[in-house]
N, C-alpha and C positions, 0 to 999 in steps of 0.2 A: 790576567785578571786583576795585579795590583793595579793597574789606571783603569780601573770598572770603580763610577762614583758612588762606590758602596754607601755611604753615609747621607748624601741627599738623597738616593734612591731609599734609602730607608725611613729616611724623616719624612718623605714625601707622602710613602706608598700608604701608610696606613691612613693618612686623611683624605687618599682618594676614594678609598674604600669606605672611608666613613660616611661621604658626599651620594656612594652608591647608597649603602644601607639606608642612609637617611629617608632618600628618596623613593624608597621602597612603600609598597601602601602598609596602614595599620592592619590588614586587610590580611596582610601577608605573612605574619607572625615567622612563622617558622623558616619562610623562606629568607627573613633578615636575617635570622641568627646565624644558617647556613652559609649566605653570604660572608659575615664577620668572622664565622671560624676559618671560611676557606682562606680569605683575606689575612688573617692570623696567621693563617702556615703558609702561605708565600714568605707574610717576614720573615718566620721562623727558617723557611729554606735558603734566602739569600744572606740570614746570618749567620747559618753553618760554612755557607761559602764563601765570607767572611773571614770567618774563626780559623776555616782552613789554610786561606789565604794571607793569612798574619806569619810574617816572618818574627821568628823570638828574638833570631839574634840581630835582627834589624834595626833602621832608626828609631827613637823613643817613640816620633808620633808617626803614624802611616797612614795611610788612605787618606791624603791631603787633597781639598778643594779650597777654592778660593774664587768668589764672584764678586763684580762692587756691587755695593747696596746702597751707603750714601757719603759719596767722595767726599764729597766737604767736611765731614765729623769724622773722615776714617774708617766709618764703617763697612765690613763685608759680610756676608756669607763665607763664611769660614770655619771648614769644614775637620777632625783631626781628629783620632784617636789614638793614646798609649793606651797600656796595659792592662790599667785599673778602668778605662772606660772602656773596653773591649768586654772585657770581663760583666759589666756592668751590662751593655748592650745584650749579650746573650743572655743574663737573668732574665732581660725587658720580653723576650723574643721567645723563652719558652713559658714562661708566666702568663701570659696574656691569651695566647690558644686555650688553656686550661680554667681561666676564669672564665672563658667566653661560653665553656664545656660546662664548668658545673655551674655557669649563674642562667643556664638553660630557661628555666621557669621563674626568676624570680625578678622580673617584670612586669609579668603577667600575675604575678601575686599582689604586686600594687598596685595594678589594675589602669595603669599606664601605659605610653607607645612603648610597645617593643622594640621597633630600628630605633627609635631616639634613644632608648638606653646602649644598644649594641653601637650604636655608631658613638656614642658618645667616651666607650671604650677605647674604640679606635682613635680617636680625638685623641684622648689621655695617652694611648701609647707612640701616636705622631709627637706628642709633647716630650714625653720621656728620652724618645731617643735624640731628638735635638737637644735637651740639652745636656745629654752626655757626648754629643758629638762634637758640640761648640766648642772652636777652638779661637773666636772672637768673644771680648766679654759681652761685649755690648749684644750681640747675640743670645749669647749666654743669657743674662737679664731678661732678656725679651721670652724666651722660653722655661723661665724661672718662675716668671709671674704668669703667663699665657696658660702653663699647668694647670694652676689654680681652677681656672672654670667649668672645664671638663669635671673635674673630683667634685667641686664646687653643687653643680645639679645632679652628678651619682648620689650624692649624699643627701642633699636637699628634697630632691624628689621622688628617690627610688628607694632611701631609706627608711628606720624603724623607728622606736618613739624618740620624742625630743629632735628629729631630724635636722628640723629646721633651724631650731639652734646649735647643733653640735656645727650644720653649714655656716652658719654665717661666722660660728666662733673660728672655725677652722680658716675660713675666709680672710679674718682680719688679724688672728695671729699672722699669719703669712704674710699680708700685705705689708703691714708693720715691718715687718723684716725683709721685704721689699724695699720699701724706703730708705733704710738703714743700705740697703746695698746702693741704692741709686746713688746714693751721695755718696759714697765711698767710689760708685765706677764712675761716676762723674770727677770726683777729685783725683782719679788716679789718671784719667782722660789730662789733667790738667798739668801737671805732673810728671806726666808719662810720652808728653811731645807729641801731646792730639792723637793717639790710636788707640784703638782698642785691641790689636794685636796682640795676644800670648806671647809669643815669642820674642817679639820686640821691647813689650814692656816687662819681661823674667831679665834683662839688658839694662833695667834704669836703674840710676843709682838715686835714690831718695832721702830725703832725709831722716833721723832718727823718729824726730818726732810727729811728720807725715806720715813716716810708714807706723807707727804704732795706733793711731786714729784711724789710719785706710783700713790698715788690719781689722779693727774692731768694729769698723762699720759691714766690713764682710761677717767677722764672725759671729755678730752678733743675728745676723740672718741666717746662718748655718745654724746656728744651734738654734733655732725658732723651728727651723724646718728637720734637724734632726727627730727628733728635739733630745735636747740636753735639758738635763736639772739647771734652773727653773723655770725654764721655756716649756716645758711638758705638755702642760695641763691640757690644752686643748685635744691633746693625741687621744686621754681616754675617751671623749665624747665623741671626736669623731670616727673612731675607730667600733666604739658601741652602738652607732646611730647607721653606719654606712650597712649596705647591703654586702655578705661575704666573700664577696669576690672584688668587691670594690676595693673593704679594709684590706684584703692581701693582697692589692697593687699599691694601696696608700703606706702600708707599713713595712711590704717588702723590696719597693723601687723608691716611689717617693721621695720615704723619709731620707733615703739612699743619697738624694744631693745634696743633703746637709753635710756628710762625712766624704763625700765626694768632692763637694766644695773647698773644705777645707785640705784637702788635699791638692788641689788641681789650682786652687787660689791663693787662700793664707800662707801656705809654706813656703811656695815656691817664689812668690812674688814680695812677698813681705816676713824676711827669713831672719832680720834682729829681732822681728818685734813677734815673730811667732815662739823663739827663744825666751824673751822676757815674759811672754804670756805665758808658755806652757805650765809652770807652779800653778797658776788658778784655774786650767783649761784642766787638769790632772784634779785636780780638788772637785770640780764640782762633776768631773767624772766618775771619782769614786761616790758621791753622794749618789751621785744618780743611780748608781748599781743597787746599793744597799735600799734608799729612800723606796725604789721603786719595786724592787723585790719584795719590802716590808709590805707596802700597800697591795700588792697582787696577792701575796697569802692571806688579806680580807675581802677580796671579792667574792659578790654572790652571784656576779653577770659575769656568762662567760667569756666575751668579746671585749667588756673592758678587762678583765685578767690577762688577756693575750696583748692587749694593752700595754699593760704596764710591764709585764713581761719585758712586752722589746726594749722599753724603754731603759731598762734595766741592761739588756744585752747593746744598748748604743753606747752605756758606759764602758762598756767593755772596746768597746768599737772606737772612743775619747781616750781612752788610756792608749792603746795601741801605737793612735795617730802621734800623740804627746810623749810618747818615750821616747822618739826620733832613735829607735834604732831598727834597722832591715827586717828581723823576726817580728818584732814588735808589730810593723809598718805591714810587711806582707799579710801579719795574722787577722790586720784590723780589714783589709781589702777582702780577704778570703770568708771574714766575718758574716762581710757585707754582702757576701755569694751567698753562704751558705747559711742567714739570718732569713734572706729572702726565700731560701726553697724552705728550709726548716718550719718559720713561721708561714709564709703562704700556704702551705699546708697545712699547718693547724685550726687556719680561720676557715681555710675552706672545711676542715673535718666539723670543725665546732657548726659553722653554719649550715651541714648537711643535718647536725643533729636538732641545731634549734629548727629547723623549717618541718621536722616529724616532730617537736613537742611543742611546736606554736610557744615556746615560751627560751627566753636566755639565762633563766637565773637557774644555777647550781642547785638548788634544794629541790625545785620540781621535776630533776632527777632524781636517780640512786636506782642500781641494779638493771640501769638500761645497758647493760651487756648482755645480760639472758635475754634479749629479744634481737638485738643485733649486734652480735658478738665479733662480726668483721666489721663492723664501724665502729665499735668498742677497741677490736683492736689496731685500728690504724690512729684513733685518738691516742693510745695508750704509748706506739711507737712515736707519732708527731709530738706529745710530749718529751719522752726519751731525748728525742732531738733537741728539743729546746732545751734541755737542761746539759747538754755535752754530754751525752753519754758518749763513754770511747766505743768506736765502730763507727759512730754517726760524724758528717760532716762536721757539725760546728765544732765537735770533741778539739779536731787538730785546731783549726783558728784560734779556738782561744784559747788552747796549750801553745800558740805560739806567742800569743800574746801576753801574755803569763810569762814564759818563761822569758820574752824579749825585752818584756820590762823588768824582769829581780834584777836582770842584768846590771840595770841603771839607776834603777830604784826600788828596792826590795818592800817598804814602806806601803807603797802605794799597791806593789802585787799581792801581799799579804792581807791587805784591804780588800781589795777587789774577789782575793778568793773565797773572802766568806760569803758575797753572792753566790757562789756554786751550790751552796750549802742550801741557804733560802729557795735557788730554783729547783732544788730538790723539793723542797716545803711545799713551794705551791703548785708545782704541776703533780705529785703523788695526792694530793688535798685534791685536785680535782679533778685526776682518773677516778680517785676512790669513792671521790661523792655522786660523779655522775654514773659511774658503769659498772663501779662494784660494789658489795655489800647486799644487802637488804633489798630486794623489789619494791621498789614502788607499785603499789595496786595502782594508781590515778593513770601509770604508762598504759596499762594491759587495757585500757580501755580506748586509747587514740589508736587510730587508723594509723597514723603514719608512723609510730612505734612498731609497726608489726613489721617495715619494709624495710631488707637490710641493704645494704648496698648493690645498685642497677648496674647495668652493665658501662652505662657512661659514665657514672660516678668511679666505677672502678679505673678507666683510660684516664680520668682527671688524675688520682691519688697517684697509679702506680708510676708513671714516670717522675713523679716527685720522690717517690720512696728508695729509685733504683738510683736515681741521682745523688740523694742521701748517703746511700750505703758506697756508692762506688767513690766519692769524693771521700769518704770516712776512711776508706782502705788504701786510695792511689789518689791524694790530689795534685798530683804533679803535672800533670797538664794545665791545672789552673794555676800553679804555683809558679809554674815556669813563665807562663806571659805576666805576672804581676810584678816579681821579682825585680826585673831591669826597671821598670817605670819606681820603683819604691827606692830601689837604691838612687834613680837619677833625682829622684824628688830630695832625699837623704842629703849629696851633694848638693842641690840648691839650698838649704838650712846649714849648709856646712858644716855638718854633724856624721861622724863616723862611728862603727860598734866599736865598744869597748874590746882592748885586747884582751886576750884571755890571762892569767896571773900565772908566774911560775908552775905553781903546786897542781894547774891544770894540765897544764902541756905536761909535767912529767908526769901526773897520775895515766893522760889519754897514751903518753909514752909507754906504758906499760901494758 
């Protein structure tokens, strides 16, 4: 099964599925969606067979293809994963069935094609996995920007108010940071002895002041698409505008190739100049945690709160990458695992609730627990989760990132930990305002307050919730394919953990 072309068949399979759905009549509603989930769990099955199929202690990158695309520039179809996109691949693969699950009806709420939205899902996750698969840049690029369009009309057409500007905002943020890359892969195309090859060009040797401008013309597109303080802003509007299923592919894959970029590109390829960066790549890191946690304990929408939330947990996910040490590095990848299940679950609980209260804002709740007390309390754990409670996934990531960074920079972890403190603030500020306290009379009168969770709402939640917990208690299966890829990225920066200090070794001696 390792020479089975896992990777094209998987970048492949969900746009032919999308081709089917499309094609399906408006006619047929239900029969597209059926199509799209089934379509879902194939990926889902050939990723497992995948994941199983990954040797740990093997070469860095595996499931290698390689087809020409256009000789003359260099370019291929080139196909590769390590550790961290492996990883990344199977977030894509169980997320995507589940949004397809709970965004059931809310198509048909906008009173739009149903296949055009399902298929258009599909679209987005044929994007996804190319370009965590891309092991040519220039491929890479091409599936960087291609994403865009798919989110682009989820948002645009299927979303809620201001839609249509959060789309185009989201749109040209992006773009913008498109450009910035083109000219950076173009310059490194230049540079780098005409390819676009990873592996070839991790080989050049560049100069100081080349590679610090290539550098920045990538990271400056990573952090547009992470986003990083003060590339943000567009996150909360598209993320408050998108329909719920959509924002937890946007903010739990997505946003993912910003810090996946920087990994997979800035470090490895441009490793002086990702050193001389890192002091201001750590700086507006730490802003980001604090800045964005501040602004989330004043929301009254609950989709921009979850919002600003992550935007808060990708600083966490910027300090990790920029301590350049293993814990540090692995906690920031494992982040980025379990950032996706933690919050894709939240938007999807937040958005079960707002579609029974017709309404997002925090105040026209209060005490919607005594009417749905199990969708109160999966809100109440998906919380829990976003804030690292220990048991819960994200708890380990960013105690590893925490404690990866004192190592090297005590400063900056001491910084970052009084986020912890804020995401206590505002995820307790909005279990408490929306599900406990005081009834709101205005709920006991909607219809859709009276329904607690269905039986397919429940298939949605619970494998997010057993993934949570089981990752919280044993993440060693994910820890163990990450690890090699962190430490090989680690030697490309030519940066090793600090040794431990006498007074260590003999205290652990004792």
């Amino acid at each position: 099964m390792s020479d089975f072309p896992f990777l094209s068949v998987l970048t492949v399979a969900p746009l032919v599925g999308a081709v089917v759905v499309a094609l399906l009549p408006r006619s047929r509603p239900t029969l597209a969606k059926q199509v799209a989930f089934g379509w879902s769990l194939l990926v889902l099955a050939l990723s497992v067979v995948m994941w199983v199929t990954w040797q740990v202690d093997g070469q860095r990158f595996q499931f290698h293809e390689s087809y020409p695309w256009i000789p003359n520039w260099g370019v291929n179809f080139t196909f590769a994963a390590d550790g961290i996109a492996l990883v990344m691949l199977m977030l894509i693969a169980v997320l995507v069935p589940l949004v397809i699950l709970a965004s059931w009806h809310d198509a048909e709420s906008s009173k739009r094609s149903v296949p055009a939205y399902f298929a258009l899902l599909l679209v987005l996750e044929c994007t996804m996995i190319g370009v965590f698969a891309a092991a040519d840049i220039f491929l890479f690029y091409v599936f960087f920007e291609v994403m865009l369009v798919p989110m682009y009309f989820l948002i645009g057409s299927y979303g809620g108010h201001q839609r249509q500007y959060a789309a185009v905002k989201f749109f040209l943020y992006s773009l913008v940071g498109g450009l910035f890359m083109l000219a950076a892969v173009i310059g490194l195309w230049v540079v780098g002895g005409k390819t676009f090859d990873w592996v070839a060009l991790s080989e050049v040797d560049i100069s100081t002041g080349a590679e610090r401008w290539l550098f920045l013309g990538f990271f400056i597109a990573f952090a547009i698409k992470a986003p990083f303080f003060p590339f943000h802003t567009w996150l909360p509007d598209a993320g408050g505008a998108a329909p719920a299923g959509a924002a937890a592919l946007l903010v739990g894959v997505l946003d993912k190739v910003g810090t996946f970029g920087i990994l997979r590109y800035c470090l490895p390829l441009f490793p002086e100049a990702a050193q001389w960066f890192a002091p201001w790549a750590l700086a507006i890191a730490v802003i980001g945690i604090i800045y964005a946690a501040l602004l989330a304990v004043g929301q009254n929408d609950l989709k921009r709160l979850v919002s600003y939330t992550s935007i808060a947990h990708f600083g966490f996910i910027g300090v990790g990458i920029f301590a350049f040490t293993t814990q540090a590095g692995t906690g920031a990848v494992l982040y980025m695992v379990n950032h996706g299940l933690a919050t894709g679950l939240l938007f999807l609980v937040v958005g079960m609730l707002i579609a029974r209260r017709g309404s997002a804002l925090v105040s026209d709740f209060g005490g919607a627990g005594k009417l749905v007390p199990v969708l109160a309390g999966v809100l109440f754990f998906a919380g829990l989760a976003s804030l690292a409670l220990p048991g819960t996934a994200p708890f380990v990531s960013e105690f590893l990132v925490l404690i990866g960074t004192f190592t090297v920079n005590k400063p900056v972890a001491v910084i970052a930990t009084l986020g912890i403190i804020l995401a206590a603030a505002y995820v307790l500020w909005m279990v408490q305002r929306t599900t406990q306290g005081t009834l709101n009379p205005a709920l006991t009168e909607i219809d859709g307050m009276k329904r607690d969770l269905n039986l397919r709402e429940k298939f949605v939640v619970a494998p997010l919730i057993a993934l949570i917990v089981l990752l919280g208690f044993y993440p060693k299966p994910v820890t163990d394919v990450i690890n090699p890829a962190i430490q090989a990225t680690m030697e490309d920066v030519g940066r090793t953990d600090p040794a431990p200090s006498v007074d260590t070794v003999q205290e652990a001696g004792r």
